[in-house]
PAMAR-522455 format. One record per residue (C-alpha): residue in one letter; x, z, y. Coordinates in steps of 0.1 Angstrom, whole numbers, plus 5000, padded with zeros to 4 digits. Each point is the difference from the previous one (the first is absolute). Layout:
<rs>
AXZY;...
</rs>
This chain:
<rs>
X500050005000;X501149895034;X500150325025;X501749825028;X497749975031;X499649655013;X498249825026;X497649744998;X502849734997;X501350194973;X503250125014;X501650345001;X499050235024;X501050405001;X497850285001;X500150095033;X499149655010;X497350034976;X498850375015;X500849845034;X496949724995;X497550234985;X498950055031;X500349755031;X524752905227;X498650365012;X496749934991;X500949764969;X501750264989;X497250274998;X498049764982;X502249774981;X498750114967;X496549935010;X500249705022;X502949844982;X503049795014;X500149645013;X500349704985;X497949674994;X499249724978;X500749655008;X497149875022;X498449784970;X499950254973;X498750305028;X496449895000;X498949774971;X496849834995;X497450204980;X498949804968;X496750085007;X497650155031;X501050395007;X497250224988;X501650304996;X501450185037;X501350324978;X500650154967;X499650374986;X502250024971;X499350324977;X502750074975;X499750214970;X503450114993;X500850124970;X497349754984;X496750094995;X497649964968;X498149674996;X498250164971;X498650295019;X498949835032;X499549635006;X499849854964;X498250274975;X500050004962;X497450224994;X499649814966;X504450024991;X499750384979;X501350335013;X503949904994;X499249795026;X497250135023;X501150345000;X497650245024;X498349735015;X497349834986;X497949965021;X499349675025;X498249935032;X498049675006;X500649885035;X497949835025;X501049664990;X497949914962;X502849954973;X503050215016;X500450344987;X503250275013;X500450354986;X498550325004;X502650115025;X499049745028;X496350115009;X500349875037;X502249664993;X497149934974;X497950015029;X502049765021;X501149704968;X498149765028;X502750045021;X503649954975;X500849804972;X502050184972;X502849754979;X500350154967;X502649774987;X503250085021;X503249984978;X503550035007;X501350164968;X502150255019;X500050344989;X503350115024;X498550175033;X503049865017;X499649644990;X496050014992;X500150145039;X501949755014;X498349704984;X496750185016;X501350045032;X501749635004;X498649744980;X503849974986;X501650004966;X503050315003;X503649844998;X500849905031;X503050195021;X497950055030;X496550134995;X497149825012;X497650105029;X497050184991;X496649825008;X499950225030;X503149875014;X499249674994;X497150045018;X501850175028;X501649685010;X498149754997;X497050215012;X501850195020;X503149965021;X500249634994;X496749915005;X500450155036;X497950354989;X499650215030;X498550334986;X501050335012;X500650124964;X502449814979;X498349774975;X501050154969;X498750354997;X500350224965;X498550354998;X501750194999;X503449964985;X501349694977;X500050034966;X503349854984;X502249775019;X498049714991;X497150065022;X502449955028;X501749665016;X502349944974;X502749695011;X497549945034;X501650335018;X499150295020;X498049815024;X497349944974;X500050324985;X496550214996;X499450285026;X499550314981;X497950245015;X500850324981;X498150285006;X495950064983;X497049855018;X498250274987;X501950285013;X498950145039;X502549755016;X501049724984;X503750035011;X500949574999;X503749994998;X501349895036;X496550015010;X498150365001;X502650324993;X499550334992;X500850215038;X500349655021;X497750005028;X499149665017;X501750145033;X503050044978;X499249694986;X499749815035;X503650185011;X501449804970;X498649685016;X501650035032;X503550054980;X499549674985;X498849885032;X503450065010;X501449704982;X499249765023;X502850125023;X502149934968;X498449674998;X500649935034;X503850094998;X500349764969;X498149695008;X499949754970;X500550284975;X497549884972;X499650364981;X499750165034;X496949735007;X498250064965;X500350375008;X497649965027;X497449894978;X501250204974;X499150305025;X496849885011;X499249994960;X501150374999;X497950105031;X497049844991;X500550114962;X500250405013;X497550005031;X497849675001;X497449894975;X502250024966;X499650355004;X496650015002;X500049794969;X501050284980;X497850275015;X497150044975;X498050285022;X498749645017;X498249974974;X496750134992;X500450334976;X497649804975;X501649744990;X503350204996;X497950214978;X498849674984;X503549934992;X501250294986;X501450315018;X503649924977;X503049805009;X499149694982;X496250005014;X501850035035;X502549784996;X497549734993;X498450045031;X503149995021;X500749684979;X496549855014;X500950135034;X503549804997;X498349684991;X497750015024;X502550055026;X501849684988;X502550124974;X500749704978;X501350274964;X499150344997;X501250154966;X498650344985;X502150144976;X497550234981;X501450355007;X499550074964;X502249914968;X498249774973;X502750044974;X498050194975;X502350014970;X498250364994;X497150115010;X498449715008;X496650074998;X500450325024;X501749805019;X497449715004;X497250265011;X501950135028;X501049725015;X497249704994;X497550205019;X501849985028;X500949645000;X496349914988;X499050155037;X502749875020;X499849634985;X496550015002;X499750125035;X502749725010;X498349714986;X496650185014;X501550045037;X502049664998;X496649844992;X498050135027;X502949955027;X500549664990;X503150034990;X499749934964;X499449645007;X503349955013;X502150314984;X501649954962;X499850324985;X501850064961;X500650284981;X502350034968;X503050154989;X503149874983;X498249954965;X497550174981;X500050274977;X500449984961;X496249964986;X501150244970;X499950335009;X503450234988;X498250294988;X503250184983;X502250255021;X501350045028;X497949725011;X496350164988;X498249715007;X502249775022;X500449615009;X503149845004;X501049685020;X498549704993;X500449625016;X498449794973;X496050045018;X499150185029;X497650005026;X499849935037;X497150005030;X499849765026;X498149985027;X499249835033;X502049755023;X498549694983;X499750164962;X497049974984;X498150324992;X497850094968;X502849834975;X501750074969;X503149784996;X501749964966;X499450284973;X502050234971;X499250034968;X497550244987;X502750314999;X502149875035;X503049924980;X500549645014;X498449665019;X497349904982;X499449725029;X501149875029;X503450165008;X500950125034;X503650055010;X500950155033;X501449695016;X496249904993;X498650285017;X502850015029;X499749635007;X496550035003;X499950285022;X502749785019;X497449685002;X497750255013;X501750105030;X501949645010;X503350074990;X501449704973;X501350154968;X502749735000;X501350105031;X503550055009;X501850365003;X503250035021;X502550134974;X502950195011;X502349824979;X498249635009;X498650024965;X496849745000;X497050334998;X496149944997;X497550255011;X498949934958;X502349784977;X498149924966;X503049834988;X502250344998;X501350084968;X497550224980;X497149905026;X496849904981;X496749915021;X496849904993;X498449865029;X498650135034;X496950244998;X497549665015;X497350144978;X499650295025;X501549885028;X497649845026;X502349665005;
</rs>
């Protein structure tokens, strides 16, 4: 059997060609590590032409590190036996006829119009390190230099090369990065995530660089009239070019601490029902900042769940602290995103690295565990131009692997790309002059399937 691709003519073409036609100073220095340095890409790779029409202004990217359970969440067994099952049985029909979720997601069952769940992602990575960073870039591991994460690529070529001219920078994760490969890998500091630190749940939400524990705004507004001072600097060293960026830098900074980004994060603007409808916990909070960042313009906002979904023991225990409180936050995010509007032009997906092993470890120490597991797992998707209602692909009737319709994450990634205008083919600038794509399905290892067009509105 012949398994090279060809056009119509019959000759030879790659598989990125083929993926390519599916579808026609002072102040610098206080805030180098969230701003980033300088540098630029050559003026026909800085702003390339989106395959398709933009639907998709933002993205909220939930990550499950650690990996959580397929099994026990998005894609039940209830008929698989108790080596499998374990303590939950039981399974919730949602409001869309046909698509059932577990016991464990009362409020997301209410709200099935408004995602689509794929139940047929694969990888086959059981590693965190390389299961993470094929989740986080789209990449196969190998190369010297890591790849970008998503949010990076996003922060250039939604961001600072597409002339972005938010007060916040256009890669926001809350609160910290998780592993070195949610970061900017080869692109540098400049497109690095803001990390907020501090909880959103807690009194003050003490934003790193932005709200601090004992800072008043009068303190605050001395600061600014020290960096104010520059311009004499400026002034004594015409031509300078760091000395010029630091100028904008420092009106970043200013309007970062005392303009509107501030008031971004400050959640007592918001009505005390609809924090209450999102949970009064850290993840339920961080949600709604995340819809409060995206609706001030912020192309990539990542939540790192502020809980661990490694549950080599204990699973079950595990499960029933912390799936209540993702069921409310999620829910209450789709909810919110839906009646602001947002949702129609905001990607939101939530997943971890892999799955979780669909036979339950029952011996000691691990009393009932799961371990890591990239043959099947599960992912929701919602909004920015992906269909709602939809079950794409399937496992097999215990969630040990595909049963149909594979979906590997430079499938997912490049869709989410599509979605948003940015070409998956496009050009990285490589430190080393190396010939980088924002997605390269011709990298060694790399396996793809095809775009997600069956639930993306194209």
């Amino acid at each position: 059997m012949n398994n090279k691709l060809q056009n119509v003519n019959g000759v030879p073409i790659s598989r990125r060609e083929a993926m390519r036609r599916g579808i026609t100073g002072t102040a610098g220095l206080l805030l180098a590590d969230k701003f980033g340095g300088f540098g630029a890409l050559a003026a026909e790779e800085q702003k390339p032409k989106p395959v398709i029409k933009a639907k998709a202004k933002s993205v909220i990217q939930i990550f499950l590190w650690g990996g959580m359970s397929h099994n026990d969440t998005w894609d039940p067994k209830p008929k698989s036996g108790y080596e499998y099952l374990g303590d939950f049985r039981g399974v919730l029909d949602t409001n869309v006829p046909g698509i059932q979720v577990s016991e464990l997601f009362p409020q997301l069952a209410k709200q099935a119009d408004k995602y689509s769940i794929i139940r047929s992602m694969t990888h086959r990575n059981n590693g965190h390190e390389t299961a993470a960073y094929i989740m986080q870039t789209g990449h196969m591991p190998g190369e010297r230099l890591a790849y970008p994460s998503v949010g990076a690529v996003f922060a250039m070529f939604k961001g600072y090369n597409a002339g972005y001219k938010g007060v916040l920078p256009p890669y926001v994760v809350m609160t910290q990065p998780q592993g070195r490969f949610s970061e900017a890998g080869f692109l540098g500091a400049k497109y690095k995530p803001f990390a907020t630190g501090g909880d959103p749940n807690a009194a003050r939400f003490e934003v790193e660089g932005v709200v601090a524990r004992g800072i008043t705004d009068d303190r605050q507004k001395a600061r600014r009239e020290f960096l104010g001072k520059m311009n004499t600097m400026r002034n004594a060293m015409p031509g300078n070019p760091q000395l010029a960026e630091s100028k904008s830098t420092e009106e970043s900074a200013y309007n970062l601490i005392l303009g509107k980004g501030k008031e971004v994060f400050d959640l007592s603007l918001e009505k005390p029902e609809l924090r209450d409808k999102y949970g009064r916990h850290t993840f339920g909070q961080e949600c709604l900042v995340a819809r409060r960042l995206v609706e001030s313009g912020v192309p990539y906002v990542t939540i790192n769940y502020p809980g661990g979904w490694d549950t080599h023991s204990n699973h079950f225990l595990t499960m029933r602290r912390q799936c209540p409180q993702l069921d409310q936050g999620l829910a209450a995010l789709l909810q919110d995103l839906h009646d602001t509007g947002l949702l129609e032009t905001t990607v939101v997906w939530c997943c971890g690295e892999f799955g979780r092993g669909p036979k339950v470890d029952w011996q000691p120490p691990w009393n009932g565990g799961r371990n890591h597991y990239g043959n099947v797992f599960s992912v929701l998707v919602a909004g920015g131009g992906f269909k709602s209602g939809c079950i794409v692909g399937s496992s097999d009737e215990k969630g040990e692997e595909v049963k149909e319709r594979p979906v590997y994450p430079i499938d997912l990634m490049g869709s989410i790309y599509l979605l948003a205008g940015i070409d998956p083919n496009a050009k990285l600038p490589h430190p080393e002059g190396l010939d980088a794509f924002v997605l390269n399905p011709e990298e060694k290892g790399q396996k793809t399937a095809g775009y997600l067009t069956e639930i993306m509105n194209i």
